[in-house]
C-alpha positions, -999 to +999 in steps of 0.1 A: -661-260+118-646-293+110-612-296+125-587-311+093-552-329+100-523-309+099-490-316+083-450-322+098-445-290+092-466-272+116-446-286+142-414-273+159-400-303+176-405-339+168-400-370+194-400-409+184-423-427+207-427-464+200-459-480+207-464-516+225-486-547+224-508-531+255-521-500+239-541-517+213-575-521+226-600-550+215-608-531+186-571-531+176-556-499+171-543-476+202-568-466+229-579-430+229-567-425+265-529-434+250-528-405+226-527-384+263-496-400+272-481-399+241-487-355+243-476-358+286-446-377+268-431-353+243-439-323+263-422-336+298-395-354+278-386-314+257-389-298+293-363-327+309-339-322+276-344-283+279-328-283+320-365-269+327-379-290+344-366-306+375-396-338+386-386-335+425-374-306+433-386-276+406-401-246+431-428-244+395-446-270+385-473-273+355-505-286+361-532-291+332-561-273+333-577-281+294-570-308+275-587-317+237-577-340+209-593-348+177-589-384+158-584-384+121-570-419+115-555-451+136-524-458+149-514-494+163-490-516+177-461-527+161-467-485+146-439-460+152-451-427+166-436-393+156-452-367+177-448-329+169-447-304+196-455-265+194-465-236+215-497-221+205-501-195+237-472-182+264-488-163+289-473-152+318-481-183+342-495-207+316-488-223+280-507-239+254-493-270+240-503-287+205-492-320+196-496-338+166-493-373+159-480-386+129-485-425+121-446-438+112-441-416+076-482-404+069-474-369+063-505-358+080-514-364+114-533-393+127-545-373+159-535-338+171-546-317+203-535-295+229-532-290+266-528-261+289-504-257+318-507-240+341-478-230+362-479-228+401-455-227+424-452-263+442-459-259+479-489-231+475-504-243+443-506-204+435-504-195+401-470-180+393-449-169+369-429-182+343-392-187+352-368-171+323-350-205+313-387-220+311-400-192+295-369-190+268-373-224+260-412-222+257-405-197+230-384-214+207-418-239+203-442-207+195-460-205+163-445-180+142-412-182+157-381-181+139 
C-alpha cells in the first residue's frame, strides 16, 4: 500500500525549524539523513517546553528503537520548515512519535515518519515506566485526543 502525504491537520503540535545552507546536498535539496534531526528536533524541543525532560539529570531517558520516514516532495535551503508532532501509540514504557514535515505553507507534507522510544531508566538501561508528567503530556499529542 502506497503511503500518501498527509495534511496540517493531522498534527497536534507544530514547531518552526529553519533550514541552512549545509543541509542541501549536491543534488540541492535537504539530505535524507536531515529530515531525522528535524523529527529528534520537535520531539526533544515539546519534551524540554513540557518540564519532561531534564538532558543531564532525568532518572528516564528515551532511546529509539524504530525509526521510518517516507519522501513525498523536496525541501531546501533558504525553505522554512513547519514540522507536526503527534502520538500514534502510549504504552506503558514506550511511545510512538509521527512527524510530518510541511515545506513553508504546502498544505501537505513533504516527508512524514515516526520513531519509537523507548523509555529506560538511565543507569540500568531497563525498560521502565512512564513517569505521570511525561505520560500526561504524551497524551495531549495522541490521535483522537481532544
Amino acid at each position: 500500500m502506497k503511503t500518501t502525504p498527509d495534511a496540517r491537520t493531522a498534527y497536534r503540535h507544530f514547531r518552526a525549524i529553519t533550514t541552512r545552507w549545509m543541509d542541501n546536498d549536491v543534488y540541492g535539496h535537504v539530505n535524507n539523513v536531515v529530515y531525522y534531526s528535524y523529527f529528534d528536533t520537535v520531539v526533544n524541543q515539546y519534551l524540554l517546553e513540557q518540564g519532561v525532560l531534564d538532558i543531564e539529570h532525568s532518572t528516564v531517558i528515551g532511546l529509539v528503537v524504530e525509526t521510518q520516514c517516507n519522501y513525498f516532495s523536496p525541501i531546501s535551503f533558504p525553505d522554512s520548515v513547519h514540522a507536526g508532532l503527534r502520538v500514534a501509540k502510549l504504552g506503558s514504557s514506550s511511545v510512538r512519535y509521527e512527524v510530518g514535515l510541511f515545506r513553508n505553507d504546502d498544505p501537505l507534507a513533504s516527508a512524514q515518519g515516526h520513531f519509537v522510544h523507548v523509555y529506560v531508566d538511565r543507569e540500568s538501561r531497563r525498560p521502565t515506566a512512564l513517569p505521570e508528567t511525561l505520560r500526561s503530556a504524551l497524551s495531549r499529542l495522541l490521535l483522537g485526543a481532544k
